[in-house]
Each structure stands twice: as structure tokens, then as C-alpha cells.
C-alpha positions as CSV (number, residue, x, y, z in Angstrom):
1,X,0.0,0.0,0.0
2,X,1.4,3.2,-1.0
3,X,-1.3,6.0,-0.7
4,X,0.3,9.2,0.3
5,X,-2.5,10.6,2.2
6,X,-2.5,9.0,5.6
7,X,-4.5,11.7,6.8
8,X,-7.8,10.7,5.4
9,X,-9.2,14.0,5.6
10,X,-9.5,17.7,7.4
11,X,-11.8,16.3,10.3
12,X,-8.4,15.1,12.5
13,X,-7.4,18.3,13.5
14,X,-10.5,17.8,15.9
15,X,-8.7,15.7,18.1
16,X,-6.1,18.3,19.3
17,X,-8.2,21.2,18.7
18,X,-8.5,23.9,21.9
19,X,-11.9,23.9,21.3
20,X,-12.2,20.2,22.2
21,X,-14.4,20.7,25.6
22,X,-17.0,22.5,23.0
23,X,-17.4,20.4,20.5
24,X,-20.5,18.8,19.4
25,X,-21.7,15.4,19.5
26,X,-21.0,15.0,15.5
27,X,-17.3,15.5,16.1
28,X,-16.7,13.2,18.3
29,X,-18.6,10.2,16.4
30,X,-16.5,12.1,13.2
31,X,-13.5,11.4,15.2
32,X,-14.9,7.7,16.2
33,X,-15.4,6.6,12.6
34,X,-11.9,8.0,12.1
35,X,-10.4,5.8,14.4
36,X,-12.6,2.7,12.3
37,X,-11.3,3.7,9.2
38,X,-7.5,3.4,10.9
39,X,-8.2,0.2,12.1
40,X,-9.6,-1.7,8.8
41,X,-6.4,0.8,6.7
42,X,-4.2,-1.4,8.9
43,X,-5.7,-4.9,8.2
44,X,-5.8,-3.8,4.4
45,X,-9.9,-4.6,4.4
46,X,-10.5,-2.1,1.9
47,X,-14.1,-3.0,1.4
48,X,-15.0,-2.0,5.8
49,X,-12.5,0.9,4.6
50,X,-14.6,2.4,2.3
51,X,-18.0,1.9,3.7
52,X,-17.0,3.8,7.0
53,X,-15.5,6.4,4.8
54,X,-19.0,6.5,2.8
55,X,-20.4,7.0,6.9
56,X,-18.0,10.0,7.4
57,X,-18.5,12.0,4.5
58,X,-22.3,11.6,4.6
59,X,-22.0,12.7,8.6
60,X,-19.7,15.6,7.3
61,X,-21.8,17.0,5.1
62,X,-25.4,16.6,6.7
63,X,-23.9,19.5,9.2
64,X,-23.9,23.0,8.0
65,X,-21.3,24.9,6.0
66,X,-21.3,26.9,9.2
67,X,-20.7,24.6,11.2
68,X,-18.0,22.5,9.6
69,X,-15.9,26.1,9.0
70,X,-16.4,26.6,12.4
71,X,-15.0,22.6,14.1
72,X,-12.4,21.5,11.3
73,X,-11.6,24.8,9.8
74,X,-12.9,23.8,6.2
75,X,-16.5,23.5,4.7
76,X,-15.0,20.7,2.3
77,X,-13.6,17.3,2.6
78,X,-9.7,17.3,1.7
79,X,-8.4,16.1,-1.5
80,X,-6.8,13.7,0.3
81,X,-9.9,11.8,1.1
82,X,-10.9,11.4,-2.4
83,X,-7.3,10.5,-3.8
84,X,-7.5,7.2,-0.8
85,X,-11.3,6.3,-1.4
86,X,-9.8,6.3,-4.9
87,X,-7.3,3.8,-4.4
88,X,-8.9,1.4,-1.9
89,X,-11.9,1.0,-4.3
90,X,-9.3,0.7,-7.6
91,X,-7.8,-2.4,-4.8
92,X,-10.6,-3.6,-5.0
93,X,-12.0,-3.6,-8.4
94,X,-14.7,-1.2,-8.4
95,X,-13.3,0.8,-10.6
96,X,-16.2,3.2,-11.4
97,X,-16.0,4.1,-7.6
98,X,-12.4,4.6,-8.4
99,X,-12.3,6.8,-11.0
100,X,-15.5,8.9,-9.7
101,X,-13.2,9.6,-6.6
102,X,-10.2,10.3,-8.7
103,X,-12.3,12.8,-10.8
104,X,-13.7,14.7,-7.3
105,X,-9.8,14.9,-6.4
106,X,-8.7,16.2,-9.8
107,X,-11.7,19.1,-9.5
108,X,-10.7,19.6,-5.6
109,X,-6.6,20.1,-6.8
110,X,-7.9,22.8,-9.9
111,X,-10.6,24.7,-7.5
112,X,-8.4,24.9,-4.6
113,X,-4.7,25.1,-6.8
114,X,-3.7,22.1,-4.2
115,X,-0.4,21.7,-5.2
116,X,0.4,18.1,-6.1
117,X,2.9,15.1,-5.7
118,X,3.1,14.3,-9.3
119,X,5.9,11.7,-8.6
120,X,4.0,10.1,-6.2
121,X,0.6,9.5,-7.6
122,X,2.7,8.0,-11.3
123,X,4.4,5.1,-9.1
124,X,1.5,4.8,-6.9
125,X,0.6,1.3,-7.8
126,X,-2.9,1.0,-6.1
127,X,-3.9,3.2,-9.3
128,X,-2.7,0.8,-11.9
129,X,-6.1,-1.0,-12.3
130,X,-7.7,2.8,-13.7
131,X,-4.3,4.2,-14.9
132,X,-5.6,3.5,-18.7
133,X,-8.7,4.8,-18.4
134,X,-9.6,7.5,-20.8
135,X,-11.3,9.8,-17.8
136,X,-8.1,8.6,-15.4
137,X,-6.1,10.4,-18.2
138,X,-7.8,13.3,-18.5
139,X,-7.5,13.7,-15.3
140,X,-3.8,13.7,-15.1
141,X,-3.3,16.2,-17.6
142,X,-5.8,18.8,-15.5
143,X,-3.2,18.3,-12.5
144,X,-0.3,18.5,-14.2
145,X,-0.3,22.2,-13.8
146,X,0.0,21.4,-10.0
147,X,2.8,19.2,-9.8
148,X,4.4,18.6,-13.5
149,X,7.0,21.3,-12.4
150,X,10.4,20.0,-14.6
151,X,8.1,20.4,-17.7
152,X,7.2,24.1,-16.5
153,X,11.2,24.8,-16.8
154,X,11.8,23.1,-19.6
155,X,9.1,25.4,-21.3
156,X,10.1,28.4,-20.0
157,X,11.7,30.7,-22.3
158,X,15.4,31.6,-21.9
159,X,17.4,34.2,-20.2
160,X,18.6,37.0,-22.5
161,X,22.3,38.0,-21.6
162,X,23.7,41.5,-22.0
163,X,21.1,43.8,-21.2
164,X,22.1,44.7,-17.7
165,X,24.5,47.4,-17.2
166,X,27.4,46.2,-15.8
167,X,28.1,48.8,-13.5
168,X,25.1,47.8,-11.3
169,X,26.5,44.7,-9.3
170,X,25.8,42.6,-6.2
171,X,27.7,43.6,-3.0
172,X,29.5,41.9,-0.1
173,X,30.6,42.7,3.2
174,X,34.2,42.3,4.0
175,X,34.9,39.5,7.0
176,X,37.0,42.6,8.8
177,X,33.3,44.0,10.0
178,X,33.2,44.0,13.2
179,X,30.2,41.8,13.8
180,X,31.0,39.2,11.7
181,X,34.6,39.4,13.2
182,X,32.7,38.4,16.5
183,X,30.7,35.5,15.0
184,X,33.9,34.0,13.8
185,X,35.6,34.6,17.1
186,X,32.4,33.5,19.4
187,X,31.6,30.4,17.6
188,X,35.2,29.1,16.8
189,X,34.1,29.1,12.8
190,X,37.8,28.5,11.9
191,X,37.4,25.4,13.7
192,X,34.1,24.2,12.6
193,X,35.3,24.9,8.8
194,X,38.0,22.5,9.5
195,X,42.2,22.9,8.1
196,X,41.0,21.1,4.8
197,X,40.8,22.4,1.3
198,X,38.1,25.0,0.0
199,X,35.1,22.8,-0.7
200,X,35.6,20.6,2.7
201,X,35.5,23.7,4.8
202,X,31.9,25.0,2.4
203,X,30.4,21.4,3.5
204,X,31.4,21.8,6.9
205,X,29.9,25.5,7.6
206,X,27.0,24.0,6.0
207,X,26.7,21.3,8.0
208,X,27.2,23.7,11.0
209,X,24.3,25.9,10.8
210,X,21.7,22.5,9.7
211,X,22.6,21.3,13.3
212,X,23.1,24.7,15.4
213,X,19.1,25.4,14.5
214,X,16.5,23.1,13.2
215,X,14.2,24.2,10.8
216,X,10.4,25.2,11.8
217,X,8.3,26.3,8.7
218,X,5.5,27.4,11.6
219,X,7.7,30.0,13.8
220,X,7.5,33.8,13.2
221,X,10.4,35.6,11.8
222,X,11.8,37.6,14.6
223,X,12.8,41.0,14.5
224,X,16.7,40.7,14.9
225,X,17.5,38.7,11.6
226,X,21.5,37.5,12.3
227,X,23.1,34.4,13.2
228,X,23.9,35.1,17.1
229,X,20.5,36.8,18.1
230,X,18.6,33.8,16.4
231,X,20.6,31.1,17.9
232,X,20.4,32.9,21.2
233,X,16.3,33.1,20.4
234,X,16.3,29.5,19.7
235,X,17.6,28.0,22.8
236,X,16.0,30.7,24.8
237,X,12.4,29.1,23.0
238,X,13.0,25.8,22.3
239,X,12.2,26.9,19.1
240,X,13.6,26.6,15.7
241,X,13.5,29.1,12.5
242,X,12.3,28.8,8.7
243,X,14.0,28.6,5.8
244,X,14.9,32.2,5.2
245,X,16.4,32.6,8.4
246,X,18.5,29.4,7.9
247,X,19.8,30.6,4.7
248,X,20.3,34.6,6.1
249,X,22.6,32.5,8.8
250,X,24.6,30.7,6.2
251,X,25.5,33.3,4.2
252,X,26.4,35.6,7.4
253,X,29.2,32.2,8.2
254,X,30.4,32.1,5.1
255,X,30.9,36.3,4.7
256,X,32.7,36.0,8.2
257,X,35.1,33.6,7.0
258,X,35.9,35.3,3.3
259,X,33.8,33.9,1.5
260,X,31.2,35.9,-1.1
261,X,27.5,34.4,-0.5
262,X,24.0,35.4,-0.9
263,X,20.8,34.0,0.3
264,X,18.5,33.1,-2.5
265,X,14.5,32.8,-2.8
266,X,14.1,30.5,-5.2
267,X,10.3,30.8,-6.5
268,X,7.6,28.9,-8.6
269,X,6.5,30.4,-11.3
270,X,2.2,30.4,-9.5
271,X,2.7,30.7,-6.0
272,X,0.3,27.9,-5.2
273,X,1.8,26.4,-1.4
274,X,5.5,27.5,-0.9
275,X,8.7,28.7,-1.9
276,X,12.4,28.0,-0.3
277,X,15.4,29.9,0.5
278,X,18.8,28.9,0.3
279,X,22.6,29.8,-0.3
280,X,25.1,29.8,-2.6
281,X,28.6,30.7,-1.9
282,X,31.1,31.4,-4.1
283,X,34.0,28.7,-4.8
284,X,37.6,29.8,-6.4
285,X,38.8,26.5,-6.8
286,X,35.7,26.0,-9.0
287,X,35.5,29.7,-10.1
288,X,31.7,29.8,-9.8
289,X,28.9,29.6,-7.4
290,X,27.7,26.4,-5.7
291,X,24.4,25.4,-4.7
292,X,24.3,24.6,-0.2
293,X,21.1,24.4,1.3
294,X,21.1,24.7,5.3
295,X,17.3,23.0,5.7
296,X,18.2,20.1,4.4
297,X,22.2,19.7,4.9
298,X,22.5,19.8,1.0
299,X,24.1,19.9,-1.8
300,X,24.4,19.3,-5.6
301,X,26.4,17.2,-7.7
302,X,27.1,16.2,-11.5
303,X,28.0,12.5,-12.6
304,X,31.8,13.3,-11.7
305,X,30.3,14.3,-8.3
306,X,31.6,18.0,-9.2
307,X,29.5,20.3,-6.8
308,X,26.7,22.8,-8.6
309,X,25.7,26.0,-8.9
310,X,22.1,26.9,-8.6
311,X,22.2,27.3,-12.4
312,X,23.5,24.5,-13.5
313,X,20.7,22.4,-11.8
314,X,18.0,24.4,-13.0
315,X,20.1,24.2,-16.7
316,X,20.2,20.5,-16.0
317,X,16.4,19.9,-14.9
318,X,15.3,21.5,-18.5
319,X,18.0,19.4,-20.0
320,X,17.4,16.3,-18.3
321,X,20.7,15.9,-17.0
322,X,22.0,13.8,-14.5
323,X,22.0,15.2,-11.0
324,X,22.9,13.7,-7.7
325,X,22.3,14.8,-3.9
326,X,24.5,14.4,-1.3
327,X,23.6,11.6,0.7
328,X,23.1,12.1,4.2
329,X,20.9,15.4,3.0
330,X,17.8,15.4,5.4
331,X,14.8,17.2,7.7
332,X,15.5,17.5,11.1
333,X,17.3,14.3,11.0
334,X,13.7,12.7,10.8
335,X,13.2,12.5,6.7
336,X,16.0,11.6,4.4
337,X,16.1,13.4,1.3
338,X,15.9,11.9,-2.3
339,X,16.5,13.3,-5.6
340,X,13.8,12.1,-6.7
341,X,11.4,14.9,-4.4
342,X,14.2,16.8,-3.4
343,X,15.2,17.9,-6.8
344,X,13.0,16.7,-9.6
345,X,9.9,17.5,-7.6
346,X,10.0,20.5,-4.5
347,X,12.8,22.8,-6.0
348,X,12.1,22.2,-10.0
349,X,9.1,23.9,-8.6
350,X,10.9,27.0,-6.5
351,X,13.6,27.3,-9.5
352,X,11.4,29.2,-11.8
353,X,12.2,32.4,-10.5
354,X,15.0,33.3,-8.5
355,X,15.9,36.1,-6.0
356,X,18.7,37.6,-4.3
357,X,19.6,41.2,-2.0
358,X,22.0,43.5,-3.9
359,X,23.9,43.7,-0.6
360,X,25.3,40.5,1.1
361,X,25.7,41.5,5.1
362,X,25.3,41.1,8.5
363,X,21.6,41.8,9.6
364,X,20.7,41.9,5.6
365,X,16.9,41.8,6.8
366,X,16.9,43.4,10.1
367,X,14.6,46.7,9.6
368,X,17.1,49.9,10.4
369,X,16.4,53.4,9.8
370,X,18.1,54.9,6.7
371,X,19.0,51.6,5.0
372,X,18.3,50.8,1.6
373,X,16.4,46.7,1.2
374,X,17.1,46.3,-2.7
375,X,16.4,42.8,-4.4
376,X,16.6,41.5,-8.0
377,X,14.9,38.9,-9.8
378,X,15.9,36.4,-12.5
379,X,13.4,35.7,-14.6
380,X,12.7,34.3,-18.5
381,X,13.0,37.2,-20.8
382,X,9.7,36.9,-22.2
383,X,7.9,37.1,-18.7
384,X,9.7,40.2,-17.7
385,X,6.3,41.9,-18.0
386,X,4.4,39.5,-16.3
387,X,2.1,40.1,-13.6
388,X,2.7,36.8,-11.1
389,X,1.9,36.2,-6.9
390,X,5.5,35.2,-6.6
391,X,7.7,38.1,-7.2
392,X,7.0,41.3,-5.2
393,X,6.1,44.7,-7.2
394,X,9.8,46.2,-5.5
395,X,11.6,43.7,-6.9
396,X,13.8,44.8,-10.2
397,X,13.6,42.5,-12.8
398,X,16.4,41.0,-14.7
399,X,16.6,38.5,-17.5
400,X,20.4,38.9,-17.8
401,X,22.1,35.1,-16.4
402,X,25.7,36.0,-16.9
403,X,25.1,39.2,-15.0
404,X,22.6,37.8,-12.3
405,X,25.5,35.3,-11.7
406,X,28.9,36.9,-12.3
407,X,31.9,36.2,-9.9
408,X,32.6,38.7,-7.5
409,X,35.6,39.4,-8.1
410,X,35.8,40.8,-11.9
411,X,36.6,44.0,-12.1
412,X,37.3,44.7,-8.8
């Protein structure tokens, strides 16, 4: 069994809700059936599956639009729910039942713009049985849009080189500022990079800030956005930070130790769930930038397990290159990342667009009286003039690859 969706639908959140003392007599047999449906997953009897899900959703939505905003937080079963009563019944053989369930959770993913695990759903083998069927195809090409995102790069249009003035360039803060001359001192960086050769001491840094922090998608930014106030805020909390934050800190470790970095947005081309911020660092012994990604400890690699720049991943995704992930990349040390939905799937997505400060620095995002917050955006040429959710109306756009990407140290 390999249904994604082990949530079955939006009506869990009742159990942990602070509202559980008020809660009506409907959620708790809601929660009751849940607890059923569990049960019978477990012993893989797909036909008692289904017939307490059929219970559920008729209890669901004999209760007012009202009410189920007001309990679960939705008026609307999840796609989720439809994408597993899809599945058991296609187990099964009913495939009618299958493929009307499939067709509720394609119509749920276009309404909504639910973004997708396109990966996922083509290996899921519990769909093989309806995975011919005319409406079963149909289907798939409606929710492409949501989760086909190598095939969005591969059509995008290219970058058109040259039409930036050169004298407008990224900058960098020198590692003789005094604050970052404290975060090398206070948290022994020399050390922690290691006496090894360029690229050994880039893997370790990296590896340094994964496991100082952890990454929360859920906390608030705070206000004081460098690497000593947000590791002092952490273990004051118990808390951990998102990805900007994680990336803001890895670029500050790297500036303090010589290197050039930048923290990058990388963004989808519809804004539909999330994007993700990471950092790339410039290497001399490779004389370009290289692609190092604090959330997840990672990093990119060719077939000669040469390390990548951000460019030459999304260059090899529209290619359909080969591209390898280090191996120990991971979450929290709790989910081990693959290529597969590392790369091919979550940042094909957030490559579309890309992002970056003019100025590299310490406290790049911390808001200061007087200071100037300037970004630039690379984007395809022919959607310069597009109006899109993911890139912010301050934002100055920029086709131009070579000079989006140049080393930082011509014509200095």
C-alpha cells in the first residue's frame, strides 16, 4: 500500500483542537469513525475501509457549511480523502467508484490550486487498475499544472544576456566588520570549517548551521534577523527558525570567513503552497557559485560528483541531466532526502524564479532606519512583463544570467 495521504481528511485536526471541551456530538462520532477507518487501513480490508468512509463523509456534510468552518476549519472534505477512497476502491475492483473519486480529487486540486505530488501519484501502484482509463487520463493532464514542475522549466523561455549594465553589481561585506569578526571569534568558525581544502571547509559550515538550528516552517520571523540573536532566540524558546532565516545564517558564516554568499529565494512560477530559500557561496577552486542548502544539509552534484551551482541544476532539470544529492541530506534528521522529491519535484518547482539582496551583510533583513532593502529577480525574458503572486512589485527585474551570476571578483 502506497497511498500518500494517511491523513484521510480535514476532520483530524479535531482531536487536538483547543476547542475540544466545545465540541458537538458529531465530532466526536466524526473522530470515532476516524479511528474505524485506521483500524480496517491497517488490516488492508478495503471494502470495511470504504463503507466507514461513505459514513464519514455523509455525517460531514449533513452539518452546516457553518458549522464545519467553524469545528475543522474547512466546509470541504480534503483532496486527500478522495485521492485514498480512490485507491482502496481501484484495490478492490470497483473501478467506477475509483475513477469517480479520482475525478472529485482532480476538481478539488484545480478549484483549490492544491499543489500536487506528481511523482508520487505515477508510481503509486494502487492506481494501476484505472491508470488506462480515458477519464483517469484526462484527469492527469488537468493536474499537471500542479505538480508537472520540470516540464514548466523546460518550457520556459530563456534568459537573455547583456542587457544589464554592468556597473550595477551585487555587493558583499568584507569579513574585517566587526560583527562578523565576532561570530567567527564566538563560535570558533575557523574550527568548525575545519584545516582542509576549499570545498571541505563549504560542506562543513553548511553542515554547522543544519545542526546549530532546526528548521520550523511554523515560527515567526523575529525581528533581529542575524546568526547570534537567532541562535540565542532558539535555545531561549525551544524553538527553531524557517527557511529564510537558515539561509540569512549561512550566508552571514560564510561572509565572516571570506567567503562571497548570498541568500537566495528560489520561487515557482504560480505561488500555489511554498517557496524556499537557500545559499550559494562562491568557490575559487571552481570559479563559480555552488548550490548549499542549510534546511536540508544539501548539496548538488554532476555525474563526476563535481558540486553545482544553482544554475546549473536548473540548466540540467530542462536538460534532463543527470544530477545527484549528497547523501546524508535530510529534515531535522527525521526525513532523508531523495532526488527524486528533493530535486525533480519541490525545487524544480521554486527554480522558476529566483531572488537575491543587492547587498550580502550582517543583519541583511533586520529593519534599520536609513538603510536601503534592494532585491533583484531572475526571470525568463519573455515574462519580464508579467504580472505573477511570486515576485514582489519592489523587486527589479532581470533576464540577464551571466550578470545575475557573475563572480565577484571581476573587475574589482
Amino acid at each position: 500500500m502506497k497511498s500518500v495521504f494517511t491523513i484521510v481528511c480535514l476532520m483530524l485536526v479535531v482531536v487536538t483542537s483547543s476547542f475540544a471541551q466545545e465540541q458537538p456530538k458529531w465530532i466526536k462520532e466524526l473522530n470515532d469513525l476516524q479511528a474505524q477507518v485506521n483500524q480496517y487501513r491497517q488490516q488492508e480490508d478495503w471494502e470495511k475501509t470504504l463503507k466507514e468512509m461513505d459514513r464519514m463523509k455523509k455525517l460531514f456534510y449533513a452539518q452546516p457549511e457553518t458549522e464545519r468552518e467553524k469545528h475543522l476549519g474547512s466546509k470541504d472534505i480534503s483532496s486527500g480523502f478522495y485521492y485514498n477512497y480512490a485507491c482502496y476502491s481501484s484495490l478492490i475492483g470497483k473501478r467506477s467508484k475509483a475513477l469517480q473519486a479520482f475525478e472529485k480529487y482532480t476538481q478539488y486540486v484545480v478549484d483549490k490550486k492544491t499543489e500536487v505530488n506528481l511523482l508520487h501519484i505515477n508510481s503509486d501502484t494502487d492506481l494501476d487498475p484505472i491508470r488506462k482509463n480515458k477519464k483517469f487520463i484526462e484527469c492527469m493532464e488537468k493536474i499537471k499544472l500542479y505538480g508537472d514542475y520540470v516540464q514548466k522549466l523546460k518550457d520556459a523561455s530563456s534568459y537573455w544576456n547583456g542587457t544589464t549594465p554592468e556597473a550595477i553589481r551585487f555587493r558583499y561585506m568584507e569579513p574585517n566588520d566587526s560583527n562578523l569578526v565576532f561570530l567567527r571569534q564566538h563560535y570558533k568558525l575557523d574550527s568548525i570549517a575545519g584545516a582542509c581544502d576549499e570545498l571541505s571547509k563549504i560542506k562543513n559550515l553548511l553542515h554547522w548551521v543544519h545542526e546549530v538550528v532546526r528548521h520550523d516552517v511554523s515560527s515567526y520571523n523575529p525581528e533581529i534577523k542575524n546568526t547570534h540573536a537567532m541562535i540565542e532566540l532558539c535555545k531561549k524558546e525551544n524553538r527553531g527558525v524557517n527557511c529564510r532565516m537558515m539561509a540569512q545564517m549561512l550566508t552571514e558564516v560564510y561572509l565572516s570567513m571570506g567567503f562571497k554568499a548570498r541568500f537566495v529565494t528560489c520561487l515557482p512560477r504560480d505561488f500555489i503552497n511554498d517557496c524556499h530559500v537557500i545559499t550559494t557561496v562562491y568557490s575559487c577552486t571552481l570559479n563559480k557559485w555552488v548550490w548549499v542548502d542549510p534546511t536540508f544539509d544539501a548539496y548538488v552534484t554532476d555525474e563526476n560528483d563535481t558540486m553545482l551551482s544553482i544554475s546549473e541544476v536548473r540548466s540540467r532539470l530542462r536538460k534532463g541531466l543527470e544530477l545527484r544529492l549528497n547523501d546524508y541530506a535530510n529534515w531535522n534528521h527525521q526525513i532523508k532526502q531523495t532526488k527524486e522529491d528533493y530535486l525533480d519535484r519541490y525545487m524544480a518547482k521554486n527554480l522558476y524564479y529566483i531572488e537575491c539582496m543587492e547587498e550580502s551583510r550582517y543583519n541583511a533583513e533586520t529593519k534599520e532606519d536609513g538603510r536601503t532593502y534592494r532585491y533583484y529577480v531572475l526571470m525568463p525574458y519573455k515574462e519580464l512583463d508579467k504580472e505573477t503572486s511570486s515576485i514582489s512589485r519592489m523587486s527589479i527585474r532581470s533576464a540577464d544570467e551571466e550578470w545575475f551570476w557573475q563572480s565577484p571578483y571581476e573587475n574589482m
